[in-house]
TORTIKOL-756715 format. One line per field, with one value per residue (C-alpha): residue in one letter; residue number from 1; y, x, z. Coordinates in nm, 2 decimals. Example, Ala and Ser with C-alpha at 12.3 -4.5 7.8 and 13.67 -1.06 7.14 Angstrom:
BEGIN
type	A,S
seq	1,2
y	-0.45,-0.11
x	1.23,1.37
z	0.78,0.71
***
This chain:
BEGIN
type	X,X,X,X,X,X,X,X,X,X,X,X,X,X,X,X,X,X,X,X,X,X,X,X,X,X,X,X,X,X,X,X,X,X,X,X,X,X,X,X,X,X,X,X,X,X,X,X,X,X,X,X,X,X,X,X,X,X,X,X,X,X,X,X,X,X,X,X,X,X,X,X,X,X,X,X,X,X,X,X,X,X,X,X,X,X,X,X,X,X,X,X,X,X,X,X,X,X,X,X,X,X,X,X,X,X,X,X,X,X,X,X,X,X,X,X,X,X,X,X,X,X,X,X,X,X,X,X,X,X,X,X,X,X,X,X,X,X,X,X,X,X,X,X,X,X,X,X,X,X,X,X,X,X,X,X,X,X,X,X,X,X,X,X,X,X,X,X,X,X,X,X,X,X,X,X,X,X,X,X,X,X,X,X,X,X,X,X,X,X,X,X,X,X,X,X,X,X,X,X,X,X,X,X,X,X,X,X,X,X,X,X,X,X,X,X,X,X,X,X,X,X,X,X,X,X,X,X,X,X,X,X,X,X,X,X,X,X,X,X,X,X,X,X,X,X,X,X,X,X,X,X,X,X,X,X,X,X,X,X,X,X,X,X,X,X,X,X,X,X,X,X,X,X,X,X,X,X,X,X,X,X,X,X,X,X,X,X,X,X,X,X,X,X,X,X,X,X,X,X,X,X,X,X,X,X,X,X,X,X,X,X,X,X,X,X,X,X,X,X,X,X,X,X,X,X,X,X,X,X,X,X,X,X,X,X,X,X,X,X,X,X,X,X,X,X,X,X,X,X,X,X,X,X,X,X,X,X,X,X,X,X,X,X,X,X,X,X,X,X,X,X,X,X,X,X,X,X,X,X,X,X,X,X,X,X,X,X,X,X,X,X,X,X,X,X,X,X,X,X,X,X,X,X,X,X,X,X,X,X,X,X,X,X,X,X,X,X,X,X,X,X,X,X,X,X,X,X,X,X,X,X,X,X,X,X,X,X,X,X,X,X,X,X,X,X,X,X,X,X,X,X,X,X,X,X,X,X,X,X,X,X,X,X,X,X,X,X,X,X,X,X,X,X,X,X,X,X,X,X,X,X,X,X,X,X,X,X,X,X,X,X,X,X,X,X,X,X,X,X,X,X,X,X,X,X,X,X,X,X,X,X,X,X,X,X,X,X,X,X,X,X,X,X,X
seq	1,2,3,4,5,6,7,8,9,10,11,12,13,14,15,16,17,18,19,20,21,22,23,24,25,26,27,28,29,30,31,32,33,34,35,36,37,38,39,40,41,42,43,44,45,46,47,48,49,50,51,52,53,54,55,56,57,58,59,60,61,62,63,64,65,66,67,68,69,70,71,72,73,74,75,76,77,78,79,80,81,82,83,84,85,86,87,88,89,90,91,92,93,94,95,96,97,98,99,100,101,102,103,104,105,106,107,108,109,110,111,112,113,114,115,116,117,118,119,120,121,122,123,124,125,126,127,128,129,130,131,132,133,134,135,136,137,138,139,140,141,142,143,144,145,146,147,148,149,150,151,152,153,154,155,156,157,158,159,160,161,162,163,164,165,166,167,168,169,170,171,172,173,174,175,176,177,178,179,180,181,182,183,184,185,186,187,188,189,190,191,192,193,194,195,196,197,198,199,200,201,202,203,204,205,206,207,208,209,210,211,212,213,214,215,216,217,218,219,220,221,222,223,224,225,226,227,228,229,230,231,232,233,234,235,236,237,238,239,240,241,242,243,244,245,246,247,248,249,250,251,252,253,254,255,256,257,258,259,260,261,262,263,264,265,266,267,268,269,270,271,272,273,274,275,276,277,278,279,280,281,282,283,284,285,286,287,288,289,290,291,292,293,294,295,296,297,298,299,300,301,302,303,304,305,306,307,308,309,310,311,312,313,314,315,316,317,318,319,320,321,322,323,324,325,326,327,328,329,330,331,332,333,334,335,336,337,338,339,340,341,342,343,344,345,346,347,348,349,350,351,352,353,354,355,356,357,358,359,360,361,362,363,364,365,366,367,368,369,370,371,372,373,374,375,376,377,378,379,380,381,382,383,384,385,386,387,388,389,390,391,392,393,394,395,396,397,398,399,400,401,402,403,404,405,406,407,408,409,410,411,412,413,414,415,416,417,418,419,420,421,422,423,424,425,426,427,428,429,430,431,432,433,434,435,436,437,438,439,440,441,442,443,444,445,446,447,448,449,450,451,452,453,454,455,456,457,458,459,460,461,462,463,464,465,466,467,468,469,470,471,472,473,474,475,476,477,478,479,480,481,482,483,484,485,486,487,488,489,490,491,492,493,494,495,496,497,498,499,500,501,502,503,504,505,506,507,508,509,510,511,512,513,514,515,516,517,518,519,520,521,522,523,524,525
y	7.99,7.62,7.53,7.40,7.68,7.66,7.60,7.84,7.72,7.82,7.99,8.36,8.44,8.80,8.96,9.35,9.42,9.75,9.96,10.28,10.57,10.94,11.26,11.58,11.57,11.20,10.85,10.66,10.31,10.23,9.93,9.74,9.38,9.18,8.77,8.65,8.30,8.08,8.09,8.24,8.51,8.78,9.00,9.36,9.51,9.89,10.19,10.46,10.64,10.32,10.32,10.00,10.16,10.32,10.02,9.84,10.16,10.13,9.79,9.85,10.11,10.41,10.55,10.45,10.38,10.58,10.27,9.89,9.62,9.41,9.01,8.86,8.47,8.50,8.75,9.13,9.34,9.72,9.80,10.20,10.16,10.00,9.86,9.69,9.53,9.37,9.26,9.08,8.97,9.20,9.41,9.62,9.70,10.03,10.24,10.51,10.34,10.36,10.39,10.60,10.69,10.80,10.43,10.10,9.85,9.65,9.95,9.98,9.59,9.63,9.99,9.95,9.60,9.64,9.30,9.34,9.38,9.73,9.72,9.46,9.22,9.39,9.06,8.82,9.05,9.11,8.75,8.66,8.91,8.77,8.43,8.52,8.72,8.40,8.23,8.43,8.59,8.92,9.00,9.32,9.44,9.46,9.69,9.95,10.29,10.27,10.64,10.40,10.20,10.21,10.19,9.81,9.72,9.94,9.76,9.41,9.60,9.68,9.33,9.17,9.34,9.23,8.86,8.93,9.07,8.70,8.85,8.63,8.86,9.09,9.35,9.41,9.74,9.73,9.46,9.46,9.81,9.87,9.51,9.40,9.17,8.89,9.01,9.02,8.65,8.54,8.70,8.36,8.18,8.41,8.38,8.01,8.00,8.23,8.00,7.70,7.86,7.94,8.32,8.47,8.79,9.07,9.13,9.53,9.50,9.67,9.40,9.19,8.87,8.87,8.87,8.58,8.40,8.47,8.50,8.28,8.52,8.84,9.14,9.44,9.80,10.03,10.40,10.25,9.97,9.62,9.51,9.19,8.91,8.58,8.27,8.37,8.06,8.15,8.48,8.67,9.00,9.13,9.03,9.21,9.49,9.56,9.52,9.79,10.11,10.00,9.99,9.76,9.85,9.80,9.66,9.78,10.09,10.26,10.41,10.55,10.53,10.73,11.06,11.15,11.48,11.63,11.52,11.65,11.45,11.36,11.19,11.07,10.87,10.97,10.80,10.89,10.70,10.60,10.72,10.47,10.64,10.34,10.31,10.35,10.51,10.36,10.53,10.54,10.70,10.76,10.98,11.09,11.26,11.49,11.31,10.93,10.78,10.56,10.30,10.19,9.84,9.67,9.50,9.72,9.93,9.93,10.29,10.40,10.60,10.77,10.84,11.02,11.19,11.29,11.43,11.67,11.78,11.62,11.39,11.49,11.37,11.28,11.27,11.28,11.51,11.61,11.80,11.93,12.07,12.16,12.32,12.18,12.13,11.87,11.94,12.20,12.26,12.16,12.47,12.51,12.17,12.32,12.59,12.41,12.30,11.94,11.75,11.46,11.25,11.11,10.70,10.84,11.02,11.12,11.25,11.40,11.43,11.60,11.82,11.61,11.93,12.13,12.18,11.99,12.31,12.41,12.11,12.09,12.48,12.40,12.43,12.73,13.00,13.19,13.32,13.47,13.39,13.21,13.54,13.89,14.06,13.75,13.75,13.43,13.49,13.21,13.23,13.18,12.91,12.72,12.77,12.61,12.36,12.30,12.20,11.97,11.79,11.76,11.62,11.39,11.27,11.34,11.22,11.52,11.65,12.02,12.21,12.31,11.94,11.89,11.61,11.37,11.31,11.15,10.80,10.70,10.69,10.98,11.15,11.05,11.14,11.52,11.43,11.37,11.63,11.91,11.73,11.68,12.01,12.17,11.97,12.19,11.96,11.65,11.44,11.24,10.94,10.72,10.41,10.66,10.41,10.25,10.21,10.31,10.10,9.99,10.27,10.52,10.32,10.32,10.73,10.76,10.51,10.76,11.05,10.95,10.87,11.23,11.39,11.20,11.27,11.65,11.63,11.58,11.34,11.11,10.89,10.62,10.41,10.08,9.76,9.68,9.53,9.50,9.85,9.89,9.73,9.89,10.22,10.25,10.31,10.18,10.03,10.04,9.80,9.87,9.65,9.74,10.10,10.03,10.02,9.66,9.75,9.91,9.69,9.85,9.80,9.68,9.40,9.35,9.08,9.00,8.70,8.97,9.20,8.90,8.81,9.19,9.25,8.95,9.07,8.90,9.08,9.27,9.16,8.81,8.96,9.01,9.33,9.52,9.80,9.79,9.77,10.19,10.40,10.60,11.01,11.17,10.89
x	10.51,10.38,10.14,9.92,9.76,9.78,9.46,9.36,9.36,9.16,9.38,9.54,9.84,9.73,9.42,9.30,9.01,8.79,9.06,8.98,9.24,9.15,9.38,9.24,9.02,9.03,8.96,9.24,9.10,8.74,8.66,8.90,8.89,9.16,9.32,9.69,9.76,10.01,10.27,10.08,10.10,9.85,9.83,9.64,9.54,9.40,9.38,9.68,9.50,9.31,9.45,9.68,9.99,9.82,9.69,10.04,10.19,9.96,10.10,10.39,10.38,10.40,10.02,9.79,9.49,9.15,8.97,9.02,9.24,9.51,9.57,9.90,9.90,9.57,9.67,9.54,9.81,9.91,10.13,10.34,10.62,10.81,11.02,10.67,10.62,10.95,10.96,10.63,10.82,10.65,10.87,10.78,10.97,10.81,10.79,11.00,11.32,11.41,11.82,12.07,12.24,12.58,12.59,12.73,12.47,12.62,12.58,12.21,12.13,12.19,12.12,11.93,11.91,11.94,12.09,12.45,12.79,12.88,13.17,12.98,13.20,13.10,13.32,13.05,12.78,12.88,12.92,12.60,12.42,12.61,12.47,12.14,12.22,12.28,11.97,11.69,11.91,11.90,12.28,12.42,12.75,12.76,13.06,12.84,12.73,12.36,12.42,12.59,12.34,12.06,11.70,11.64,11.97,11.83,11.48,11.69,11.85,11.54,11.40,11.72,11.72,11.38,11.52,11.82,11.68,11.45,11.10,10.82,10.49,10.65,10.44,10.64,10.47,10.53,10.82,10.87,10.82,11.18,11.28,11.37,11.11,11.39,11.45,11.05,11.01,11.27,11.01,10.83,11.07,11.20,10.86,10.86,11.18,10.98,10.69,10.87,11.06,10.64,10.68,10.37,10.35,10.16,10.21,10.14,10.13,9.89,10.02,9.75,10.02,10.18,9.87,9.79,10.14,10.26,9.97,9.71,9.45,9.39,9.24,9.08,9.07,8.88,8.85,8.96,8.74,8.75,8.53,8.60,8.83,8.90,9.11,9.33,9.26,8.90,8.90,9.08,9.28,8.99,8.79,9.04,9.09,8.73,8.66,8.98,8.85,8.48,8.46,8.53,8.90,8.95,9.32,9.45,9.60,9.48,9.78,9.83,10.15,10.41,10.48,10.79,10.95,11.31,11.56,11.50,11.77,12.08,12.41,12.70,12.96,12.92,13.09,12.98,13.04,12.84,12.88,13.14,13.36,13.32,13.25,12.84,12.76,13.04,13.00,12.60,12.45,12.12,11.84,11.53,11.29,10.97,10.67,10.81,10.84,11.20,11.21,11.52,11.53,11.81,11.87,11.88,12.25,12.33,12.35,11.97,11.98,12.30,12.18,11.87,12.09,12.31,12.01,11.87,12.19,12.23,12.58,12.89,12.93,13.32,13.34,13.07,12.81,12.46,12.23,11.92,11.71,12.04,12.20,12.47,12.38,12.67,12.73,12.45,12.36,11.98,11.82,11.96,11.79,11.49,11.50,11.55,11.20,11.32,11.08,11.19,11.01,11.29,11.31,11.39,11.03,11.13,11.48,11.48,11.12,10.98,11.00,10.77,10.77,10.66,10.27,10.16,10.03,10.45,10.58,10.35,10.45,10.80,10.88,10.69,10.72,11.04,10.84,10.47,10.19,10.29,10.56,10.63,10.96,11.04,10.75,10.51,10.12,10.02,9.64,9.76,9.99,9.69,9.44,9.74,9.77,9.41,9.31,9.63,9.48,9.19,9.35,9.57,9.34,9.54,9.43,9.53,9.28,9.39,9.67,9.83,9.86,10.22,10.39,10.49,10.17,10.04,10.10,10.36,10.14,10.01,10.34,10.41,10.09,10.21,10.55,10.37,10.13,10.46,10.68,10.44,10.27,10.62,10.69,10.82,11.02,11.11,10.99,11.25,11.06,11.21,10.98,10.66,10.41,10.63,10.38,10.06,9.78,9.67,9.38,9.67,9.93,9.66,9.62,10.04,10.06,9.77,9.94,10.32,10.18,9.93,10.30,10.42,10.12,10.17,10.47,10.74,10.99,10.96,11.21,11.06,11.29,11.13,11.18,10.84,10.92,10.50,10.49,10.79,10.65,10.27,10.37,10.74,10.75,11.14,11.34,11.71,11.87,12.13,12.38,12.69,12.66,12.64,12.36,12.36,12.01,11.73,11.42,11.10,10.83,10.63,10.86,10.99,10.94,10.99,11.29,11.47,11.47,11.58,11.87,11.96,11.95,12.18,12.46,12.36,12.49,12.23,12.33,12.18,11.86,11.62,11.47,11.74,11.86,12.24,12.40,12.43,12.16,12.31,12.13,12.10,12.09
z	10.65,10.74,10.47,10.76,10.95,11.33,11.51,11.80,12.15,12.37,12.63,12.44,12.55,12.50,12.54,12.47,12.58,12.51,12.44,12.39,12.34,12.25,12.12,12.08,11.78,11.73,11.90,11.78,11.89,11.98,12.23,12.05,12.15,12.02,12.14,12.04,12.11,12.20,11.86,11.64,11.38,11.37,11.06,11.19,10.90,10.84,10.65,10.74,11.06,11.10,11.47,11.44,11.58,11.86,11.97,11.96,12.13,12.45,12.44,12.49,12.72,12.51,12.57,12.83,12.78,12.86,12.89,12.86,12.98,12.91,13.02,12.97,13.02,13.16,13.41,13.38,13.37,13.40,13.15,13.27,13.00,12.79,13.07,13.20,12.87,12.82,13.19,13.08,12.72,12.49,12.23,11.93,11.62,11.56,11.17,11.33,11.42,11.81,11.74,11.85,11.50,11.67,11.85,11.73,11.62,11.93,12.14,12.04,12.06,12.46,12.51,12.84,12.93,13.33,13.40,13.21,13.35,13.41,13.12,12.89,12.68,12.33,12.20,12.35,12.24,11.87,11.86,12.02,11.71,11.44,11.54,11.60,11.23,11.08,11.26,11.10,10.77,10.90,10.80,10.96,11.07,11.49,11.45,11.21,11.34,11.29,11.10,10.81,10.78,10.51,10.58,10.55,10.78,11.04,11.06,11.07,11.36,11.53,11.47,11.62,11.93,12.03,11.97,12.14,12.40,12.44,12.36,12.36,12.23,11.91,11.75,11.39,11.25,10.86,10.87,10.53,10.41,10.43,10.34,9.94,9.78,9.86,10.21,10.27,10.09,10.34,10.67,10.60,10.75,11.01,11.18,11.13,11.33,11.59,11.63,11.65,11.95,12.10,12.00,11.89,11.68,11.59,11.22,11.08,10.74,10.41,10.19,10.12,9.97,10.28,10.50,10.31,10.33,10.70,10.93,11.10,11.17,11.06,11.24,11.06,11.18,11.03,11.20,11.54,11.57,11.48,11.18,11.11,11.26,11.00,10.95,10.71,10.50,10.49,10.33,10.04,9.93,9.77,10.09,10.34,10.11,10.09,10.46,10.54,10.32,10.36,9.94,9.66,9.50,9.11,9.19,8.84,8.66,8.35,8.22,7.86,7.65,7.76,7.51,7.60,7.51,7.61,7.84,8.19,8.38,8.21,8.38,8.24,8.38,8.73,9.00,9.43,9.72,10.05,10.38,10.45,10.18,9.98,9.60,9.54,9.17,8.96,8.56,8.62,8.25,8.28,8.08,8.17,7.93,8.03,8.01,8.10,8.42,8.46,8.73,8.92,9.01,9.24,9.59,9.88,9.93,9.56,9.47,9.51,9.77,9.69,9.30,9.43,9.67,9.42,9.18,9.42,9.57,9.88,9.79,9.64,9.29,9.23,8.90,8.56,8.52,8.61,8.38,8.41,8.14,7.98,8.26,8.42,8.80,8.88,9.27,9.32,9.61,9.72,9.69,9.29,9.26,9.41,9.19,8.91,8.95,9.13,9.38,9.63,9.79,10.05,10.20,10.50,10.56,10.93,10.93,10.59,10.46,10.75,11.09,11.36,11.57,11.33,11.22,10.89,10.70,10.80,10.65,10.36,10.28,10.25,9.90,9.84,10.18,10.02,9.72,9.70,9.80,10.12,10.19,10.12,10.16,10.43,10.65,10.68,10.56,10.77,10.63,10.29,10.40,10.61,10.30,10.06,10.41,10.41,10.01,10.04,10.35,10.14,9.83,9.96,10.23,10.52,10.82,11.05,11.33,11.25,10.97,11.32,11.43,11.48,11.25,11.49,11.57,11.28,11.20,10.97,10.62,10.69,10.75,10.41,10.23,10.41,10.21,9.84,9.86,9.94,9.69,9.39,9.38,9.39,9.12,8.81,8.63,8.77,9.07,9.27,9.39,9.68,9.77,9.79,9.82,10.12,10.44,10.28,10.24,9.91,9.86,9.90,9.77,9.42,9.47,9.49,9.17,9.01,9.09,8.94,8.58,8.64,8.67,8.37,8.16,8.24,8.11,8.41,8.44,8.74,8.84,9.06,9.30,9.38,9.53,9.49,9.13,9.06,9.13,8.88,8.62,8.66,8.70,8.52,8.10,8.10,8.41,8.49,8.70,8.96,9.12,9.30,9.18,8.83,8.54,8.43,8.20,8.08,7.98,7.87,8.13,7.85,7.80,8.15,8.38,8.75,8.61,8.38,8.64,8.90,8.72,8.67,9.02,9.07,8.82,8.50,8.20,8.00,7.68,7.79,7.83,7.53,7.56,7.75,7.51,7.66,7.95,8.01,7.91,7.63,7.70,7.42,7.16
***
């Protein structure tokens, strides 16, 4: 970002005015007033719940208001749908990815756009992405089926259709939660090249550093209204953290040494590929012992995804093997990793960690409704199921008008608090965890870090996958490093620091590190 801040004119090119939008149970936003001006970044800040989305979605078209109105270029405008908003050059990259997954990204890029040819050019078009790729370093293959794709590349997909498609107001809702630290470092200048161009933006974010780097302004929500509106340069994390959860946050983590006991997790040599059949665990050794909380540490589409998936079940492992607590589970299916007393907490939180059209006490009941209490002899006791529902709500301070609301309904942090509070009290033996602190805002992303080294202390092994490298090194006892499928090290947390693990990620060797105990975790030594 510029290091000068951009001043305010007086004419917004946006304006929301006493917005006010209710569900049954809850009023999502409260007479929100809120300005955007002429290339500028806006950071909106707020607690998961805190109604940020729901303003962005009425937007855009998706929910109409109950009250209020919107003024676009000084103009009041009524805005019916999506279509409305783009007509009036407002787009939204949403937490919920809007894709087709059986579609090229090509395919998706100009998936109704009105004013193409009726057999488009898909040369012209992949072209025309691959420039605008290059333009703003979001690199992704046209010709990929957005199925293929992990996480991150979808969200650069999602970001690049609203350029291609010549927006001029963009509402990015958690940019960077699926983005590597490098990849989120490299936003600065991605919204530089947008307000040179005169695009203004909405920024989502609950990183308090990146409040501070990208945006102009900031905008705080708390419980659907606003509660404070600043110049960015006049105010501080501390400041804006305070102001989002209405309390003062410690912004450290008391953690004891780790006392670790067995092995829990052991592989050896195991080798798995990616959905494109291509080579993505390649001889990956790796030991995990109860009581002891191992990191993994790597660039985005280097084998993360596919070793958690191969863990719990869910990927074929070609060859090595996979033991757990002594048993060898190489290729179980999901449910013998269930059974075996293993928890995950997914990256994908919609498509694999939850059912949006089924209730929150359902989806929080998951583990447990085969076995006693929540069933007998195969039929449901739903009040023991919405009791279990209803002390989870309360422990994980899910923001959910009712244990009958239906998933999809909630916004997207507190979808995955419903994830952590399944996952972690199923917990037996070890807990699979996938970027669990991704899109929560930093007075649930403390209680997640609280909760990981609770499981460690109680004598689980967790295995925390991160590209949050601070929360690596706060909440990890050792770190592993992988880069194109492979373990290049193990550093004690201790020890560790955000150059080490740099280089790591980049391919050094380990045995240039100091600190790194060798280049393949050796289980059992």
């Amino acid at each position: 970002m510029n290091s000068e801040r951009k001043t305010a004119p007086d004419t917004p090119v946006l304006r929301m005015q006493g917005i006010t939008k209710r569900f049954p149970g809850v009023v999502a936003n409260d007479r929100v007033d809120l300005e955007l001006y002429p290339s500028e970044v806006l950071a909106l800040l707020g607690e998961n719940g805190a109604g940020k989305s729901t303003l962005m979605n009425v937007l855009v078209g998706l929910y109409r208001p109950d009250a209020g109105e919107i003024y676009v270029r000084g103009e009041r405008v009524e805005i019916n749908s999506p279509r409305d908003a783009a007509m009036l050059g407002i787009g939204m990259v949403h937490q919920n990815f809007m894709l087709v997954p059986t579609m090229t990204v090509a395919q998706n890029v100009i998936l109704g756009i009105h004013d193409l040819a009726f057999v488009p050019n898909m040369r012209e078009v992949s072209q025309r992405i691959r420039e605008l790729s290059d333009r703003y370093h979001l690199q992704v293959d046209p010709r990929a089926y957005i199925w293929q794709l992990s996480v991150g590349e979808q969200q650069r997909v999602e970001i690049l259709k609203l350029i291609y498609r010549g927006a001029s107001i963009l509402i990015l809702d958690e940019p960077t939660a699926v983005l590597t630290p490098q990849e989120a470092e490299e936003l600065g200048g991605i919204l530089s090249v947008m307000q040179s161009e005169g695009k203004s933006v909405v920024f989502i974010t609950h990183k308090m550093g990146e409040v501070i780097a990208f945006s102009d302004r900031v905008c705080v929500l708390r419980q659907g209204a606003v509660v404070a509106t600043r110049n960015t340069e006049e105010t501080t994390p501390r400041d804006l953290a305070r102001l989002m959860v209405g309390r003062e946050l410690l912004f450290r983590l008391d953690k004891q040494p780790a006392q670790p006991g067995s092995e829990v997790l052991v592989l050896r040599d195991v080798y798995a590929t990616n959905d494109k059949a291509l080579p993505a665990l390649s001889g990956v050794s790796l030991a995990i012992r109860e009581g002891e909380i191992l990191g993994i540490a790597g660039v985005a589409g280097n084998g993360q995804q596919e070793l958690a998936e191969a863990i719990t079940g869910l990927r074929h492992i070609k060859s090595g093997e996979l033991h757990i607590n002594n048993a060898n589970l190489t290729n179980c299916t999901p449910l013998k990793a269930i059974e075996a007393g293993v928890s995950h907490i997914p990256a994908d939180r919609i498509r694999m960690g939850s059912v949006g059209d089924m209730p929150v006490a359902d989806n929080i009941a998951m583990k447990g409704y085969r076995t006693p209490p929540m069933s007998k002899h195969g039929v449901l006791n739903r009040q023991r199921i919405g009791d279990f529902a209803r002390r989870m709500i309360e422990a994980f301070q899910i923001a959910t008008p009712a244990p009958r609301t239906h998933v999809k309904f909630l916004s997207g942090g507190n979808i995955q608090k419903t994830i952590l509070a399944r996952e972690i009290d199923a917990c037996d033996t070890l807990l699979i965890a996938v970027y669990p602190s991704r899109g929560l805002d930093v007075g649930a992303t403390e209680s997640v870090r609280r909760r990981l080294i609770e499981q460690r202390d109680e004598g689980r092994g967790v295995l925390l996958i991160s590209e949050d490298l601070d929360e690596l090194l706060t909440v990890s006892d050792r770190i592993a490093v992988l880069y194109e499928g492979r373990v290049m090290g193990v550093l004690d947390a201790e020890n560790a620091d955000r150059e080490a693990l740099g280089l790591l990620m980049a391919g050094a060797s380990a045995e240039e590190l100091p600190g790194a105990s060798s280049a393949v975790d050796e289980p059992g030594a």
